[in-house]
Every structure is written in C-alpha cells, then in structure tokens.
C-alpha positions as CSV (number, residue, x, y, z in Angstrom):
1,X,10.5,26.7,-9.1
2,X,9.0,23.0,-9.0
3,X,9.7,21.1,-12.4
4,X,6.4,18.9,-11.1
5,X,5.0,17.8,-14.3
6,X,0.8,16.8,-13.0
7,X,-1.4,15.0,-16.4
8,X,-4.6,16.7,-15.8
9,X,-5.8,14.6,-19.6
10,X,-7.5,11.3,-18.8
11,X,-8.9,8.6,-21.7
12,X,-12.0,7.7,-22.7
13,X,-12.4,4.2,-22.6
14,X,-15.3,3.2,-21.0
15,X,-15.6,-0.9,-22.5
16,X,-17.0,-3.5,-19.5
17,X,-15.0,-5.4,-17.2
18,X,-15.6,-8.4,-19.0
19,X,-15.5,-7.0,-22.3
20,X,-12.7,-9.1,-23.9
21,X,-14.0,-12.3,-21.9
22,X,-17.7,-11.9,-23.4
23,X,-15.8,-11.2,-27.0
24,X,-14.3,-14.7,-26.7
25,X,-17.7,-16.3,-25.7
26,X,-19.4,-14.6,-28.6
27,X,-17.6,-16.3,-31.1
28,X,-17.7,-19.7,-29.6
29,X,-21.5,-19.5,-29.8
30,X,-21.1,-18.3,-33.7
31,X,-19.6,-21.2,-34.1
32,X,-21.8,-23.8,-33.0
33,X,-24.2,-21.7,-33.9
34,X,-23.3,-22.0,-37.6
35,X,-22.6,-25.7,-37.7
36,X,-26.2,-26.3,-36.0
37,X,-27.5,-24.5,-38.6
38,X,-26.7,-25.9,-41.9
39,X,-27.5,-29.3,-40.5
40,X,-31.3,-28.1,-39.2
41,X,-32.0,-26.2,-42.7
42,X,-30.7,-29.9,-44.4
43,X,-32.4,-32.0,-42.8
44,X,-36.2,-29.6,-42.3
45,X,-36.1,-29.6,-46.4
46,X,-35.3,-33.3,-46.3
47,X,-38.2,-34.0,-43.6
48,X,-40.7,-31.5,-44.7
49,X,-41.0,-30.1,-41.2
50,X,-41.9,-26.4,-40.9
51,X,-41.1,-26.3,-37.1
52,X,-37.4,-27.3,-37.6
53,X,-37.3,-25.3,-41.0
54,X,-38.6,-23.0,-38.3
55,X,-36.0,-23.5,-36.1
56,X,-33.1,-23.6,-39.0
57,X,-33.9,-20.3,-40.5
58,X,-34.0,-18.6,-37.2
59,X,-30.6,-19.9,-36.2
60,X,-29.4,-18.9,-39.5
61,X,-30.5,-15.2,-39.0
62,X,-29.3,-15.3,-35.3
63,X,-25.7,-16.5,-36.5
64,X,-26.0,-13.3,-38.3
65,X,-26.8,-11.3,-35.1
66,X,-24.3,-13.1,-33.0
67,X,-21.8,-12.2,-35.9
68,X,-22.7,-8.9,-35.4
69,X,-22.2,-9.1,-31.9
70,X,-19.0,-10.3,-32.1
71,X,-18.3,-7.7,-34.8
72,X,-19.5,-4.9,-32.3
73,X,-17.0,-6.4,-29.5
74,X,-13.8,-6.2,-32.2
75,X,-14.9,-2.6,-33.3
76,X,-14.9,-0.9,-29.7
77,X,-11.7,-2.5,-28.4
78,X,-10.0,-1.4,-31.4
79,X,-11.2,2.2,-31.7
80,X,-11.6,2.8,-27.4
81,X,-8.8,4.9,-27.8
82,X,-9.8,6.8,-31.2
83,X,-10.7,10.4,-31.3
84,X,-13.1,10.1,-33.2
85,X,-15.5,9.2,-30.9
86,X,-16.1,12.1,-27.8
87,X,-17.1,9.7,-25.1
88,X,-15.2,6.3,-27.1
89,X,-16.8,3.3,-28.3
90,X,-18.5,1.9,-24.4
91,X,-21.8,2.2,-26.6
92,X,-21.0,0.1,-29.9
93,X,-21.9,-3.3,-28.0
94,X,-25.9,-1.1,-27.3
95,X,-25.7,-0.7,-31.4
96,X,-25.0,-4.3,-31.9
97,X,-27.6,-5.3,-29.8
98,X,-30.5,-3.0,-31.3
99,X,-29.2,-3.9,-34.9
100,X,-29.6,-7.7,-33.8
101,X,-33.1,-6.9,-31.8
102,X,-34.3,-5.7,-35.7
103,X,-32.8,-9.0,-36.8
104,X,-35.2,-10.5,-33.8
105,X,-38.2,-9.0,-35.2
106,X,-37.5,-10.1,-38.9
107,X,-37.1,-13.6,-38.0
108,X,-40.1,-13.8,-35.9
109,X,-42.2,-12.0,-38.7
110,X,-40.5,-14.8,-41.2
111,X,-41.5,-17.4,-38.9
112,X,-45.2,-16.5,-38.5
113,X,-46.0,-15.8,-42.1
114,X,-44.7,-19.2,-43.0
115,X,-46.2,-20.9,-40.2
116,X,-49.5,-19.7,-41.6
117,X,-49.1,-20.8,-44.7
118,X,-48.0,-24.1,-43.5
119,X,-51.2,-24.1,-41.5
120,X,-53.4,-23.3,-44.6
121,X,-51.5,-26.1,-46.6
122,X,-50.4,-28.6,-44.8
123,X,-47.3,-30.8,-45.9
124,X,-46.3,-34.4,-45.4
125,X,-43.6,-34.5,-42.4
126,X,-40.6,-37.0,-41.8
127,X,-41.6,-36.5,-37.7
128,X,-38.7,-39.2,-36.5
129,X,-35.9,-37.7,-38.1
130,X,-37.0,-33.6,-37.5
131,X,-37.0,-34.8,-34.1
132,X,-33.5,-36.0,-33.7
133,X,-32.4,-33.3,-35.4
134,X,-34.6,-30.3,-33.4
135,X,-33.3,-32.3,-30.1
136,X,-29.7,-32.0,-31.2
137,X,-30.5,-28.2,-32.1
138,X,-31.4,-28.4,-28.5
139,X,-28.9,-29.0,-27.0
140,X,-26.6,-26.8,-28.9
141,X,-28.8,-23.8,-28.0
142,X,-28.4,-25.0,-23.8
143,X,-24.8,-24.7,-24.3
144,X,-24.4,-21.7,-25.7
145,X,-26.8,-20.6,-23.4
146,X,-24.7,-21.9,-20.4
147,X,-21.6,-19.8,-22.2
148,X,-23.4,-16.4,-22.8
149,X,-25.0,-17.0,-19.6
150,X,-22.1,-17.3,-17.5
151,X,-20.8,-14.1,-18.6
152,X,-24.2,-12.2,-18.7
153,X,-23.7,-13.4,-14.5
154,X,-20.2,-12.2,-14.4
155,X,-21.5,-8.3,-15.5
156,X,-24.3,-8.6,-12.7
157,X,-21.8,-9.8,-10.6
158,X,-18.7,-7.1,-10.9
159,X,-21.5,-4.4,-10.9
160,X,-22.9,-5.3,-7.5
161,X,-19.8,-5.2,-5.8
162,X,-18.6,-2.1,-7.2
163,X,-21.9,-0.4,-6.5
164,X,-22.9,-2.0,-3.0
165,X,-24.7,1.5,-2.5
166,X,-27.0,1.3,-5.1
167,X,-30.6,-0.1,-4.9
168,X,-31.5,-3.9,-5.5
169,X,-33.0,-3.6,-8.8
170,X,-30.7,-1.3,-10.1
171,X,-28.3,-2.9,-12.6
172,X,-25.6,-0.4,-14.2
173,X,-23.3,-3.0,-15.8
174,X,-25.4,-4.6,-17.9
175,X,-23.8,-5.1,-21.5
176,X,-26.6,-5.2,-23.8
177,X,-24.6,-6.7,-26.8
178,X,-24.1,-9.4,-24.6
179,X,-27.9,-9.2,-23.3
180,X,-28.7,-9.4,-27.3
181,X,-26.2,-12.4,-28.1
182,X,-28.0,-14.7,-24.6
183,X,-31.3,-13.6,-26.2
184,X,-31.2,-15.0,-28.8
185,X,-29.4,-18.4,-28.1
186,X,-32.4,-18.6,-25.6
187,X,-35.2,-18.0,-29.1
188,X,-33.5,-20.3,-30.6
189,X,-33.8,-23.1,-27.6
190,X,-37.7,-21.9,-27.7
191,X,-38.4,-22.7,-30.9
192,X,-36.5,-26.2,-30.3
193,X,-38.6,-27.3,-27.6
194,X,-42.2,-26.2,-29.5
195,X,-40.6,-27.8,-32.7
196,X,-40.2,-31.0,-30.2
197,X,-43.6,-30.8,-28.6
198,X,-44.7,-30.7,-32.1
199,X,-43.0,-33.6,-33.8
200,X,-43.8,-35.8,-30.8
201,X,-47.6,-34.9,-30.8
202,X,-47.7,-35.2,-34.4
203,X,-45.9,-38.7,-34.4
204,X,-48.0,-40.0,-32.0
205,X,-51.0,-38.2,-31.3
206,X,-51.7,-37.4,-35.0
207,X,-51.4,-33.6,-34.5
208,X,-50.3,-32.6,-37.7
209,X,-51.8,-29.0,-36.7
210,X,-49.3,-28.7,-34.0
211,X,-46.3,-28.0,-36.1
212,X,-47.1,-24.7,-37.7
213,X,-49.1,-24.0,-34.7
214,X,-46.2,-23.9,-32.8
215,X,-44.1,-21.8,-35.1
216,X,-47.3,-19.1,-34.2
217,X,-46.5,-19.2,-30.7
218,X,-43.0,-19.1,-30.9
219,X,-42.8,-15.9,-33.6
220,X,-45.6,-14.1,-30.7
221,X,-42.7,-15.0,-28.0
222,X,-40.1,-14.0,-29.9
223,X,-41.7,-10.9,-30.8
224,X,-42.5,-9.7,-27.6
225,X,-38.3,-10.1,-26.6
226,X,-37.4,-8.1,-29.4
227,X,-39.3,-5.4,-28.6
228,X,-38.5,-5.4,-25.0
229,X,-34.4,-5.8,-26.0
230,X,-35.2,-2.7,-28.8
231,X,-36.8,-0.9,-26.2
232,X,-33.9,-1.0,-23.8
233,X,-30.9,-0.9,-26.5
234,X,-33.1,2.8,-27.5
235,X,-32.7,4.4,-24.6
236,X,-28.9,3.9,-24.7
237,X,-28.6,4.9,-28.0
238,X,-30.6,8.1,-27.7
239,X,-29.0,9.2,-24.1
240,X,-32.0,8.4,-22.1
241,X,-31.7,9.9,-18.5
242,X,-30.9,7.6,-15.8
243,X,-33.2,8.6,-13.2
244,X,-31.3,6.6,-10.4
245,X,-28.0,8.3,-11.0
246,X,-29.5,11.4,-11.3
247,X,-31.8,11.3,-8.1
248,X,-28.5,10.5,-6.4
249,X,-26.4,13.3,-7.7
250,X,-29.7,16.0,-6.8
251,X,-29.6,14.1,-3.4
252,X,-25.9,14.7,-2.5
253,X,-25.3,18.0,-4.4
254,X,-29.0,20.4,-3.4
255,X,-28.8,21.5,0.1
256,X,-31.3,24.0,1.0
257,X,-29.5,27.2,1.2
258,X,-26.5,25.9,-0.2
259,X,-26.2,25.0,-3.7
260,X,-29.0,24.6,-6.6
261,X,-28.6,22.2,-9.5
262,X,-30.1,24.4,-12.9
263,X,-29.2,22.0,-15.2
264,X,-28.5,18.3,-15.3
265,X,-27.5,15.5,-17.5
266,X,-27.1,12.0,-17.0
267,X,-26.4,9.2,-19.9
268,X,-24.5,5.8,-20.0
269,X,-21.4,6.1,-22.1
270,X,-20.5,2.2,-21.6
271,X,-21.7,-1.4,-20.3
272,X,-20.4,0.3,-16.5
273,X,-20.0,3.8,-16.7
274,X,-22.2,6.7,-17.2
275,X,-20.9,10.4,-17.9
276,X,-23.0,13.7,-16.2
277,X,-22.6,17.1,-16.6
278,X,-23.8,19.4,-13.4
279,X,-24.5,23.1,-13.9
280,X,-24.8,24.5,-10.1
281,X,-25.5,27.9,-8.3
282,X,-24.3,27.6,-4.7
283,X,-22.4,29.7,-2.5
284,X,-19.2,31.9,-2.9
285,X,-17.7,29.8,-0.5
286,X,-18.4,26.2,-2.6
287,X,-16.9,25.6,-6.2
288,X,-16.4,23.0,-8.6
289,X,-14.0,21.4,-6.7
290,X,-16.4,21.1,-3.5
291,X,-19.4,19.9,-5.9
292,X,-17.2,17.6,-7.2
293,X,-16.3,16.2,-3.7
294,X,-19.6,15.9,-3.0
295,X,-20.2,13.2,-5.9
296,X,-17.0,11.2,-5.0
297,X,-19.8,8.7,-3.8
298,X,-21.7,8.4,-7.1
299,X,-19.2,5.7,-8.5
300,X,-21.6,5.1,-11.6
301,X,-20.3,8.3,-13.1
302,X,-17.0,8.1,-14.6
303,X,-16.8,11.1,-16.5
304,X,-17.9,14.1,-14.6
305,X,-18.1,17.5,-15.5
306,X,-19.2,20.4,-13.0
307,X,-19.9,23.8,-14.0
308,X,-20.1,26.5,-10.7
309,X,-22.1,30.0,-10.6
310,X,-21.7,32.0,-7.5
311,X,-25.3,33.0,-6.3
C-alpha cells in the first residue's frame, strides 16, 4: 500500500505581481503629497488665489485617497491568507480605488462650486507668490506621477508577457487601486498647470476672470475621470463578466458534437487572476478532467472549477 501523501488544497491569494512594490510607491506619494499640501492651502489663504486654494484642497482630499490606497494595499496582504474571504482579498485594491473615485467626484464638485462663487465675487490675488507656489505643487505632482507611473507600466508589462496569447487591447493585470492612486497625482498636476495659466494671464494680461475660470474646467476634467475610474472599479466589485476570457473558454471547450457549455461564469478575483466556473454536457467519453485540459491555455483563470454531465 503506497504511504504517497498528494495536497489536492491550494490558497487563495490572488494579490498582483507587483503588489508589495506598488504598496511601497503609494506611500512615498502620501508623503509628498501631504507636505505639498499644507504649504499650497498656506500660502492660497495668504495670496487670495482660488486656483491654488483650488489646487490645495484637492491635494488635501487626494492625500486622503492615496491614504486609502495605501490602506487597501496593507489590508489585502495581511488578510490574503484569511478565511474569511472565499476568493481572498485580490479585490480590496478595486474597493480602494472606487472609494477614492467617490473622493474624485467630491473634490471636483468642491472645486466648481467655489470656483463659481469666486467668479460671481471676485477677490484681490497675490498672482507672484500663488505662482511659485502652484509651480512647486507642479512639480511634486510630475514626480509622483513618474513613481505611480513606473509601476502602473510594470503591471502592463508582467501581464503582456504572461498572456502573449491574448489580444492587443486586452489588459488583465491592471491594478485599479494603483490605476486610482496615478489618477489622481495626474488631477492634481491638471489643476497646477490651469492654476499656472491662470496666475500668469492674470499677472500680465489682467485676466482676473481666468482664475476661477480655470477651476471650471479643471472640476469638468476631473469629473469626467472619476466617472470613467468608478465605472471600471464597478464592474470589478460587482463580478462583471469578462467577455474575453469567456469567449476563449466557449472557443476551446464547445465542439460541435462534443461538449456543450450550459452555464458559465467568469469574474476577476485579483489585479491578475480571474476565477470561472464551467457547467458542461459532453460526451461519456470526456469529463472534468478532459474539460479541464482543454483550458490549460486560458492562463487568466487561476481558479477553475468544472462541473461534467454525461449527455
């Protein structure tokens, strides 16, 4: 009698590649983020600009959202093991990112409303110093964006090579808690360069308009990328079928004759992984194991379950 022992258990920790790298990233970006911050708020009440009170106020609420990306990071490595959670904690970093698209929308709502009122009653502004100020803000925002960015590459770049088969456009390892941290480092460097453009015209052009003018536009922008990164976070969140993965399961599993999918579910469970469960009715001669043989190629799923019907 063999004493073979064989595991047939397997984990569920389905956290990127790049998780503990982009973690790391994160909270340099709080950082400056933070420092930037107090010193924009300071000096926009000192100047009497709107567009760099503009600019403050919205890097104070997305130090909050990159602190909740950075939270989201912490919380899945520590719990990717806990069975609490059926498929682990791969989709923490999508909540992080929807919580911080809300925080998105807020600020941009913030920063119209005032920007109105600013435009109703206009105030005297210190254009010389805002500008320093909004320039160093500026360049704050590029270099976070250069750090967030790098590893918002790295995701693209691991998933390509893993998933050579898959088409162009297709792009299974992105980590939106990342996505939702680069997002908005790159508001933040928006409403820098309109509260620039601003200051400068109104310094030497006499454009006093300009200012909350600019804070319009860059609340519309801003806006419009909240939604979008809402939109996409969503879909995680609420299992949304990925209708690549499960085109190429139909494709490799249905052969006329031979085997019938009757029920199918595909959903990402993590920044690289997506879990599907495949009912069939095939053949005496087929079985789980042969269906399950016939997906080897679909390297996007890591957690597969197959359930087989004789016809």
């Amino acid at each position: 009698m063999s004493n073979t022992n064989i595991n047939y258990t397997h984990d569920h920790v389905f956290l990127g590649s790049a998780h503990d790298e982009n973690a790391k990233r994160t909270l340099w970006v709080v950082a400056l983020t933070v420092l930037m911050m107090v010193g924009e708020i300071t000096a926009g009440y000192i100047t009497g600009s709107m567009a760099l009170l503009a600019d403050g106020f919205h890097m104070a609420t997305h130090a909050g959202a990159l602190g909740i990306a950075a939270a989201a990071y912490g919380y899945a490595k520590r719990h990717a093991s806990s069975e609490r959670y059926s498929f682990g904690t791969g989709k923490v970093g999508d909540l992080g990112g929807f919580a911080s698209a809300l925080v998105l929308g807020m600020v941009s709502l913030g920063i119209g409303i005032e920007s109105v009122m600013r435009l109703l009653q206009p105030t005297e502004v210190q254009f010389g110093t805002a500008t320093l100020i909004a320039i160093t803000g500026l360049i704050v925002n590029i270099v976070s964006a250069l750090l967030l960015g790098h590893g918002h590459s790295h995701e693209h770049d691991h998933d390509d090579h893993a998933h050579a088969h898959a088409h162009a456009h297709a792009r299974h390892g992105n980590d939106n808690n990342l996505k939702s941290a680069y997002v908005h480092v790159i508001a933040d460097a928006l409403t820098s360069v309109l509260a620039i453009a601003a200051l400068l015209a109104g310094r030497y052009l006499g454009w006093v308009w300009l200012d909350p003018v600019m804070g319009i536009i860059g609340a519309i922008v801003i806006a419009r990328w909240a939604w979008t990164l809402m939109g996409g976070t969503a879909g995680v969140l609420l299992d949304q079928t990925d209708a690549h993965v499960a085109e190429e399961i139909r494709e490799l599993v249905e052969k006329p004759g031979d085997a019938i999918i009757t029920d199918l579910h595909v959903w990402r469970i993590g920044p690289q992984a997506h879990a599907a469960i495949v009912s069939v009715v095939g053949k005496a001669t087929a079985n789980a194991d042969s269906i399950r043989e016939r997906l080897k190629p679909v390297h996007e799923v890591s957690h597969l379950t197959v359930e087989f019907r004789p016809a």
